[in-house]
PyMOL CGO cylinders between C-alpha atoms (Angstrom):
from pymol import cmd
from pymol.cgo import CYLINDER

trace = [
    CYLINDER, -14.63, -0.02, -0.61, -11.49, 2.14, -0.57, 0.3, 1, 1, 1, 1, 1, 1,
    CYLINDER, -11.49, 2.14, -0.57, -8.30, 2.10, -2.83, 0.3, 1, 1, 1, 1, 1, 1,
    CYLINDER, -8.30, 2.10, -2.83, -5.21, 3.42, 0.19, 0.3, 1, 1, 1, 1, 1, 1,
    CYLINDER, -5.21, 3.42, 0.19, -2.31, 4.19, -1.32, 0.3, 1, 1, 1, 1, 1, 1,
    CYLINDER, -2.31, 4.19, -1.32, 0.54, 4.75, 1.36, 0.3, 1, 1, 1, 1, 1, 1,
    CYLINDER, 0.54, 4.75, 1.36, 4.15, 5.93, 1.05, 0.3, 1, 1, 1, 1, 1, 1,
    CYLINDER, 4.15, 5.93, 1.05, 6.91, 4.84, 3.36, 0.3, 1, 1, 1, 1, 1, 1,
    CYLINDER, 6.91, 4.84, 3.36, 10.43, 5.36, 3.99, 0.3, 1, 1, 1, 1, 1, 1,
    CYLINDER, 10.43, 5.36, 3.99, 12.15, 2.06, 4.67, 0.3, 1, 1, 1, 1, 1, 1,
    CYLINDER, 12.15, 2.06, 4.67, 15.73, 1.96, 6.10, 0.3, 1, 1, 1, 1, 1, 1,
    CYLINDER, 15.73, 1.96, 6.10, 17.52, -0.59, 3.37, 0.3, 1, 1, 1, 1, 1, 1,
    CYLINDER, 17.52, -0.59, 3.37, 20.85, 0.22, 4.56, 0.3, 1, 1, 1, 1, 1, 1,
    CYLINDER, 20.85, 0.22, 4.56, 20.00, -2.02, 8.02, 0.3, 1, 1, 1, 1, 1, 1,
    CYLINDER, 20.00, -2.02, 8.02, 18.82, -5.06, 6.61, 0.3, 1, 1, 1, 1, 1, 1,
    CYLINDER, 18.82, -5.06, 6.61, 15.63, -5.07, 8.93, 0.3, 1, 1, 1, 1, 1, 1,
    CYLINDER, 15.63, -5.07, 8.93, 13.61, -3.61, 5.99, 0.3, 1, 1, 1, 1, 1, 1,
    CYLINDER, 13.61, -3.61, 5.99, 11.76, -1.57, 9.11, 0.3, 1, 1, 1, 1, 1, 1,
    CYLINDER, 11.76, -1.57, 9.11, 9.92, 1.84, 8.86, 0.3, 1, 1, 1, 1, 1, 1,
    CYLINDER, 9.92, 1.84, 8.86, 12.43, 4.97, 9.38, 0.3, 1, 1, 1, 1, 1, 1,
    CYLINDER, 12.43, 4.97, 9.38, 9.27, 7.77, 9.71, 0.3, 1, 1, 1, 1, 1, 1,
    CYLINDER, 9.27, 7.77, 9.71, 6.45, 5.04, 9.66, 0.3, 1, 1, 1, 1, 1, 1,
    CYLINDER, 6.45, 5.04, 9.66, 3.88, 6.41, 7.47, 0.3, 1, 1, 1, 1, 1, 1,
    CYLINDER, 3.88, 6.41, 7.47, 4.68, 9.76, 5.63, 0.3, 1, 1, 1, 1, 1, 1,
    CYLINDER, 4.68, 9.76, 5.63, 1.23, 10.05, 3.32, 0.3, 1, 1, 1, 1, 1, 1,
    CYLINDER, 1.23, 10.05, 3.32, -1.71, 8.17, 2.60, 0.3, 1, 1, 1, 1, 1, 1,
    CYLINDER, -1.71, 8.17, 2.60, -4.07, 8.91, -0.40, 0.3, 1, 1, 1, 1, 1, 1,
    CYLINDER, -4.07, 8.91, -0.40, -7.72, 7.44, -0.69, 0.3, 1, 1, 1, 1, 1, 1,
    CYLINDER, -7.72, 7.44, -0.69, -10.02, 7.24, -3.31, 0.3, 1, 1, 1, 1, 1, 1,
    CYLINDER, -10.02, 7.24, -3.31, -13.13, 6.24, -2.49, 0.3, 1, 1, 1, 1, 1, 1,
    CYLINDER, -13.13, 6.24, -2.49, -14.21, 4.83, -5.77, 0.3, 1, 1, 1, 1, 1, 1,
    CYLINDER, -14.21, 4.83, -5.77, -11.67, 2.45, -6.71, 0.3, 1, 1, 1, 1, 1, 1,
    CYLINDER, -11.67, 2.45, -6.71, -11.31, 3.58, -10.32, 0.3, 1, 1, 1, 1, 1, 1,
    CYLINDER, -11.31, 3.58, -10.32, -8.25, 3.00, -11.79, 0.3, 1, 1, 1, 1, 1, 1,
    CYLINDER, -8.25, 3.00, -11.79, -8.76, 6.58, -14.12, 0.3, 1, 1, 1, 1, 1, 1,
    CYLINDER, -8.76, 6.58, -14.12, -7.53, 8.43, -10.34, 0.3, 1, 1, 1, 1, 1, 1,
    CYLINDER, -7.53, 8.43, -10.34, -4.91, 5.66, -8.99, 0.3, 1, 1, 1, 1, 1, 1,
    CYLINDER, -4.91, 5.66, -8.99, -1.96, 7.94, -9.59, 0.3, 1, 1, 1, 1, 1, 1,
    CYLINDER, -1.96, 7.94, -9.59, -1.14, 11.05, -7.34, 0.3, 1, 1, 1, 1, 1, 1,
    CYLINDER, -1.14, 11.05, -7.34, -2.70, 14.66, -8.02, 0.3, 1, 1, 1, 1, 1, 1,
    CYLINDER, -2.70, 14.66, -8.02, 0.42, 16.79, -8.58, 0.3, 1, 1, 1, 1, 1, 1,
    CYLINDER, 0.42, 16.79, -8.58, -0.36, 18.59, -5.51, 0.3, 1, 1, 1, 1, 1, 1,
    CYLINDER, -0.36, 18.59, -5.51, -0.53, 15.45, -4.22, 0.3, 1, 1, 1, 1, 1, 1,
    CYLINDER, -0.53, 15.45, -4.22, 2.79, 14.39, -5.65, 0.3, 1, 1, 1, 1, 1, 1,
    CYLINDER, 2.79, 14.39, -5.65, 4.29, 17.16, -4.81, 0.3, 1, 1, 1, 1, 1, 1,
    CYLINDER, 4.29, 17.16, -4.81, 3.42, 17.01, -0.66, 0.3, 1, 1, 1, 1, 1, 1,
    CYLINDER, 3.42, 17.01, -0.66, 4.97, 13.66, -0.90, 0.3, 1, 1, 1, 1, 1, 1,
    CYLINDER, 4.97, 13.66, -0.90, 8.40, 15.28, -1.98, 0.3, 1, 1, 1, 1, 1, 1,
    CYLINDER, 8.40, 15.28, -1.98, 8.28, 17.74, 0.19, 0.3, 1, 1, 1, 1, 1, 1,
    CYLINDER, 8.28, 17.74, 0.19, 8.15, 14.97, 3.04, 0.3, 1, 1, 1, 1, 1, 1,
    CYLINDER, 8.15, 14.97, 3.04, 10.20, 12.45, 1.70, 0.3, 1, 1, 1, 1, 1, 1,
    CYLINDER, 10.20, 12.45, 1.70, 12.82, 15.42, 1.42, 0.3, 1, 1, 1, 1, 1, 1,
    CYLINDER, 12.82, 15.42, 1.42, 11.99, 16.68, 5.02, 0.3, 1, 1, 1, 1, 1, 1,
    CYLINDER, 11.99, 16.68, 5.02, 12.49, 13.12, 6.57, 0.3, 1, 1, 1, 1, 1, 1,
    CYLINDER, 12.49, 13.12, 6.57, 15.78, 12.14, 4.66, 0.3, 1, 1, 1, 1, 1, 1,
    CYLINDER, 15.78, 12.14, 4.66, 17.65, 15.09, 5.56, 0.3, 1, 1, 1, 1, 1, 1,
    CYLINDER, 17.65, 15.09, 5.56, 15.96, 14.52, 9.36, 0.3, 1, 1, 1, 1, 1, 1,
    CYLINDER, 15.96, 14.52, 9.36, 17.78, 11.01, 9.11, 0.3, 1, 1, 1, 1, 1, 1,
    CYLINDER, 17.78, 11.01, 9.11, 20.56, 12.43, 7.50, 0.3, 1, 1, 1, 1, 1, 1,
    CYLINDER, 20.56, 12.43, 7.50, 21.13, 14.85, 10.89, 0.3, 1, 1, 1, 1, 1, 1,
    CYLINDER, 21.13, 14.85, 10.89, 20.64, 12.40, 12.89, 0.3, 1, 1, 1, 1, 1, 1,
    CYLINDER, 20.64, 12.40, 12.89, 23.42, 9.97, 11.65, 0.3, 1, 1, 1, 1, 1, 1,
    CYLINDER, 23.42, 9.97, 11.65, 26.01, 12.94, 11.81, 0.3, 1, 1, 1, 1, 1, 1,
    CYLINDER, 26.01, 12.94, 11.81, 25.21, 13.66, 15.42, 0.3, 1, 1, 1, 1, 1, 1,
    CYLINDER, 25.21, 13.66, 15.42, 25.53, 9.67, 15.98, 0.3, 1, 1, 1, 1, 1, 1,
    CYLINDER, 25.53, 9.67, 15.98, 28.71, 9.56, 14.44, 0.3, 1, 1, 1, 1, 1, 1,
    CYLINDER, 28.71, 9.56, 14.44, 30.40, 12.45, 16.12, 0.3, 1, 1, 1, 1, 1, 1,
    CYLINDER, 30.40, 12.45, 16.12, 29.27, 11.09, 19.22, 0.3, 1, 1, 1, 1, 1, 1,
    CYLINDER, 29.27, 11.09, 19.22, 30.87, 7.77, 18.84, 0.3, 1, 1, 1, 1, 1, 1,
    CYLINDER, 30.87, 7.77, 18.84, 34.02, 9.86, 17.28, 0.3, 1, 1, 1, 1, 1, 1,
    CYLINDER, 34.02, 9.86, 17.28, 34.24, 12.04, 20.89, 0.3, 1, 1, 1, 1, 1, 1,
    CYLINDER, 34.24, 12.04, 20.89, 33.42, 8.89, 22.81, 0.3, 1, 1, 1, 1, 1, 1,
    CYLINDER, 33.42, 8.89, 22.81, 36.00, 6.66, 21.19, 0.3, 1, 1, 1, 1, 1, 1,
    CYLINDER, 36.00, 6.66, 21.19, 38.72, 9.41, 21.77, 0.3, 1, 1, 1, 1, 1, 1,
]
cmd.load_cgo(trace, "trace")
């Protein structure tokens, strides 16, 4: 048996609830003990770096939306 532990980044703002990246990390232990359920700070650490990564991603992406709607409206 395996204990997954997966991180996601959900768009709240749309009211669908749905997956912006999907899956950014997933961290397995094997044995299921409770002593190693949290993250490793390497571990933690990686997941920042992603979570960080992928928001400003989204972040680029809604400017370049926006000022495309802006040029098109005008």
């Amino acid at each position: 048996m395996r204990l997954i532990i997966e991180a996601r980044l959900a768009d709240e703002g749309s009211g669908t609830g749905h997956d912006v990246d999907g899956v950014l990390a997933v961290v397995e232990r094997r044995d299921c003990s409770l002593a190693q359920l949290g993250l490793t700070l390497a571990e933690g650490r990686s997941l920042l770096e992603k979570v960080q990564v992928s928001t400003i991603r989204q972040r680029e992406v809604m400017l370049k939306l926006s000022q495309v709607r802006r040029l098109v409206a005008s």
